[in-house]
C-alpha positions as CSV (number, residue, x, y, z in Angstrom):
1,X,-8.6,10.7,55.7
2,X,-7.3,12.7,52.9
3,X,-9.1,15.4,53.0
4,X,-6.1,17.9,53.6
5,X,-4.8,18.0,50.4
6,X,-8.0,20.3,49.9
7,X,-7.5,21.8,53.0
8,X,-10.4,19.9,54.9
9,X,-8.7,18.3,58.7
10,X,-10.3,15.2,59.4
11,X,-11.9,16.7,62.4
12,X,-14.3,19.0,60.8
13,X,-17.8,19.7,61.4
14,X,-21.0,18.8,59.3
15,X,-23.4,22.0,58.9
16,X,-27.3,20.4,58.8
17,X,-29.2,24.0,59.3
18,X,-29.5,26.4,56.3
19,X,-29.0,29.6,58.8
20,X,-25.7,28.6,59.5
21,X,-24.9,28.3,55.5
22,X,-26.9,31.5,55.3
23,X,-24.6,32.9,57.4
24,X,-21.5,32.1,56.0
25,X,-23.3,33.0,52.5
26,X,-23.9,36.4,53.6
27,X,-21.4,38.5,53.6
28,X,-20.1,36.8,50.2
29,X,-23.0,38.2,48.9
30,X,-22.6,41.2,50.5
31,X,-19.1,42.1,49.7
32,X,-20.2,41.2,45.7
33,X,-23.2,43.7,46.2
34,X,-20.8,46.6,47.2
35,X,-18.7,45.6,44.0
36,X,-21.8,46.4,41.7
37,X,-22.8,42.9,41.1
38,X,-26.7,42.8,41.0
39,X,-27.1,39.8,43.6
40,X,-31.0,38.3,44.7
41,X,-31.8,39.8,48.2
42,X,-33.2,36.2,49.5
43,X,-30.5,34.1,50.5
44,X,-33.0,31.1,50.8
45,X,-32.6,30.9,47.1
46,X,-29.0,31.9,47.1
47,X,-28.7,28.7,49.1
48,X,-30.9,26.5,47.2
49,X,-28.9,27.8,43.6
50,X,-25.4,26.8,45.7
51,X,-27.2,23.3,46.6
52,X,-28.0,23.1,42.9
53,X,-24.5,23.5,41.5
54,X,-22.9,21.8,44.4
55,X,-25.6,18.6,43.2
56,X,-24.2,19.3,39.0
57,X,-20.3,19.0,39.7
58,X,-20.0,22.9,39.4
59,X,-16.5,23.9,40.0
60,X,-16.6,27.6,39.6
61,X,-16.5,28.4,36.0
62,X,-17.8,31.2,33.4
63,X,-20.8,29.0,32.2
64,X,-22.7,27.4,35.1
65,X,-24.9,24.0,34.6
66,X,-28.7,24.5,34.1
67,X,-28.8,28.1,33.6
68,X,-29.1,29.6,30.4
69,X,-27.2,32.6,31.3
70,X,-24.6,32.9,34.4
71,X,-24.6,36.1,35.8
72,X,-21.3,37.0,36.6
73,X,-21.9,37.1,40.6
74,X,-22.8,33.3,40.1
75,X,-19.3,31.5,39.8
76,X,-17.2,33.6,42.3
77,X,-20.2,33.2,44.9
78,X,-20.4,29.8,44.6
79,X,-16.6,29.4,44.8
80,X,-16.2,31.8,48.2
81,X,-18.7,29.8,49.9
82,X,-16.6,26.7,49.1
83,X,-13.7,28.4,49.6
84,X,-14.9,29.5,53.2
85,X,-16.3,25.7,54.1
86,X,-12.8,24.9,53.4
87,X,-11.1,27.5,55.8
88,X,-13.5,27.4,58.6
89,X,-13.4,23.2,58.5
90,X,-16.9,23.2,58.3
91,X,-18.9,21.2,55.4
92,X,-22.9,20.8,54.1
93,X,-24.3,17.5,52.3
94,X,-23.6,18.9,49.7
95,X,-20.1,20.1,49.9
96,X,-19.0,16.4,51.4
97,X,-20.0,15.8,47.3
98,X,-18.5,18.7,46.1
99,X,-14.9,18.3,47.9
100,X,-14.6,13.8,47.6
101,X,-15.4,14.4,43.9
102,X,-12.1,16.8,43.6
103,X,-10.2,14.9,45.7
104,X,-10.4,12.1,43.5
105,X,-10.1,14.4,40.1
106,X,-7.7,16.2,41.2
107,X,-5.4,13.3,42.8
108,X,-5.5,10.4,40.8
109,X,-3.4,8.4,43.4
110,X,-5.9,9.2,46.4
111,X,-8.4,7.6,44.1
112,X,-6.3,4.5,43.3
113,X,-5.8,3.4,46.7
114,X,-9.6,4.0,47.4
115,X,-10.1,1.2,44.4
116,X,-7.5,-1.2,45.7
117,X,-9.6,-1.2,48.8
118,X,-13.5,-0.7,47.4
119,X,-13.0,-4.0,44.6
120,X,-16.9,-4.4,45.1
121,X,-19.9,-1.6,45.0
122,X,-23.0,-1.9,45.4
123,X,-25.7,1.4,45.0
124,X,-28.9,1.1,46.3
125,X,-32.2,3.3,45.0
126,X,-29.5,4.3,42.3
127,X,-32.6,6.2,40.5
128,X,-32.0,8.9,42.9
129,X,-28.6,10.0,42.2
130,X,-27.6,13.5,41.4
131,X,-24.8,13.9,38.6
132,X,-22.2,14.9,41.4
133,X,-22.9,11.1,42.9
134,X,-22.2,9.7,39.6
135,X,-19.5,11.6,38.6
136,X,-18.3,10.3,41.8
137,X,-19.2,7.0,41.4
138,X,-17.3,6.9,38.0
139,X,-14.3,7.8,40.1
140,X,-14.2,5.1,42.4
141,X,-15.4,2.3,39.8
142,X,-13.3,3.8,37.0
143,X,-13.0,0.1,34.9
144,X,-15.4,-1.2,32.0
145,X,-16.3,-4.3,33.3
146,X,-16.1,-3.9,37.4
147,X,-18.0,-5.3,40.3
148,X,-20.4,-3.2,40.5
149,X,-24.1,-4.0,41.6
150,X,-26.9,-1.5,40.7
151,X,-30.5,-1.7,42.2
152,X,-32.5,0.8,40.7
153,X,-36.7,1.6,39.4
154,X,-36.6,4.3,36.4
155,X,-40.1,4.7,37.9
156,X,-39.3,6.1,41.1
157,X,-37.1,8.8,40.5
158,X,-38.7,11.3,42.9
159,X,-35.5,13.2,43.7
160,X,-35.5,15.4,40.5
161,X,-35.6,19.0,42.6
162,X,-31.8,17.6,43.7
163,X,-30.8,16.6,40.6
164,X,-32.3,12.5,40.1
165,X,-32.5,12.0,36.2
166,X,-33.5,9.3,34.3
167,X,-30.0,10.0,32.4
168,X,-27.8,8.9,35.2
169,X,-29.7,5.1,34.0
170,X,-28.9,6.1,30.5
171,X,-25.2,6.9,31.7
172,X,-24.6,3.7,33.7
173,X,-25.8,1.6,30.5
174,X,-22.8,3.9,28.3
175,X,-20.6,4.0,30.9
176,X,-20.4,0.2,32.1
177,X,-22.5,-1.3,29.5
178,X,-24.0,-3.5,32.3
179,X,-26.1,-6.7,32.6
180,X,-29.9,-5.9,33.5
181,X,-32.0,-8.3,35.6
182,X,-35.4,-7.2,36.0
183,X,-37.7,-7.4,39.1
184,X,-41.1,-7.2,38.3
185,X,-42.9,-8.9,41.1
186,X,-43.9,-7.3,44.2
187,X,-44.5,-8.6,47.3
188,X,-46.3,-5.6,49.5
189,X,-49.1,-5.1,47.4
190,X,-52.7,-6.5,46.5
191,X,-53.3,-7.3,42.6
192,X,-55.4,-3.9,42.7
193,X,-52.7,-1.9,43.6
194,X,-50.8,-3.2,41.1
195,X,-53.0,-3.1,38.3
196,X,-53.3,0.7,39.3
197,X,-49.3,0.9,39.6
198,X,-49.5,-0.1,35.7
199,X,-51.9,2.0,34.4
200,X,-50.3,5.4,36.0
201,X,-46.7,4.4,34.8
202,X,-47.2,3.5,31.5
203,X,-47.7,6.9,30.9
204,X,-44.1,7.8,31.7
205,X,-42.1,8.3,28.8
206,X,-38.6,8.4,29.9
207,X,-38.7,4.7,31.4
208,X,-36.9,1.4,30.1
209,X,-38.4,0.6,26.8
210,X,-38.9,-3.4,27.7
211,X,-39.7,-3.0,30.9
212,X,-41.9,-5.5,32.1
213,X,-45.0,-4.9,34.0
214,X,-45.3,-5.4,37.9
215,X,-47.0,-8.2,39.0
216,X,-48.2,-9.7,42.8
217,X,-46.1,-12.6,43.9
218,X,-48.1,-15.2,44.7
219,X,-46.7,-18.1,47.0
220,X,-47.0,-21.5,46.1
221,X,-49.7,-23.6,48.1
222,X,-48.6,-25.7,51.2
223,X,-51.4,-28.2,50.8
């Protein structure tokens, strides 16, 4: 709806197979090869690096997120391949991210109207969120004490290779300073199970420090 003040029409197209990204990544990689820039010959981890800093809220500059040294191909690849999704109308998961997170930086009234009509969130499976989602999270719920509900397990964070950290929990208890109501029975599993969960997570050291253990929900008796 407002995506042409980036230059995205509403009718664009959604890109799902990495050889059409490769393909659109090629001859920017190309063109910075025949400047003298030294760039990796497989694309597949060209693509995977772009999908990184797409997931870290990149936006182009000297010093990128996660590496310990940019080359200097690194931040004017990474903007010509968003530059091109933006002139061919064509967009990846990750640049759907990439381009609502600037649209609601870069135009603070864009994101106002979105709050007067969002009053309530709710994220599900919250553990899984890149910083990207958060970021854009924080731009739609932008108040201390909003109505915002968060279900989320510190010990399922299996998303880490696109970005998952157990600092977007750490964040959301900075950022919002919100009530926690914990969950601890389940009701798919035998005791066993459970009593196996425990033993395996209790090893993990970046979880909630009072966490309380899982435990089978039993029902009442009918007799």
């Amino acid at each position: 709806q407002h995506g042409g003040h980036l230059g995205i029409r509403p009718d664009f197209t959604l890109i799902t197979q990495d050889v059409d990204r490769i393909a659109l990544l090629e001859p920017l990689a190309q063109a910075l090869g025949e400047e003298g820039h030294i760039v990796p010959t497989d694309r597949k981890n060209l693509l995977a690096l772009i999908d990184r800093l797409l997931a870290e809220s990149y936006d182009g500059g000297p010093e990128a997120p996660s590496l310990v040294q940019t080359p200097s191909w690194v931040p004017p690849l990474f903007s010509g391949y968003c530059d091109v999704l933006a002139a061919t109308n064509r967009l990846d998961f990750g640049g759907l991210l990439h381009f609502a997170r600037r649209l609601l930086q870069e135009k603070p009234g864009v994101a106002r109207v979105l709050r007067l009509g969002w009053t309530h969130v709710c994220v599900d499976e919250f553990q899984d969120t890149n910083k990207t989602q958060y970021d854009l999270l924080r731009l739609i719920v932008a108040d201390k004490q909003p109505n915002l509900f968060v279900v989320a397990d510190d010990d399922q964070i299996v998303y880490q290779w696109n970005g998952a950290s157990p600092e977007r929990l750490q964040s959301l208890q900075t950022d919002y300073a919100m009530e926690t109501v914990q969950l601890p029975q389940n009701y798919r599993c035998p005791p066993e199970i459970i009593d196996l969960a425990n033993k395996l997570i209790a090893h993990n050291q970046l979880r909630t420090a009072d966490k309380k253990p899982l435990s089978t929900f039993r029902s009442p008796s009918l007799g």
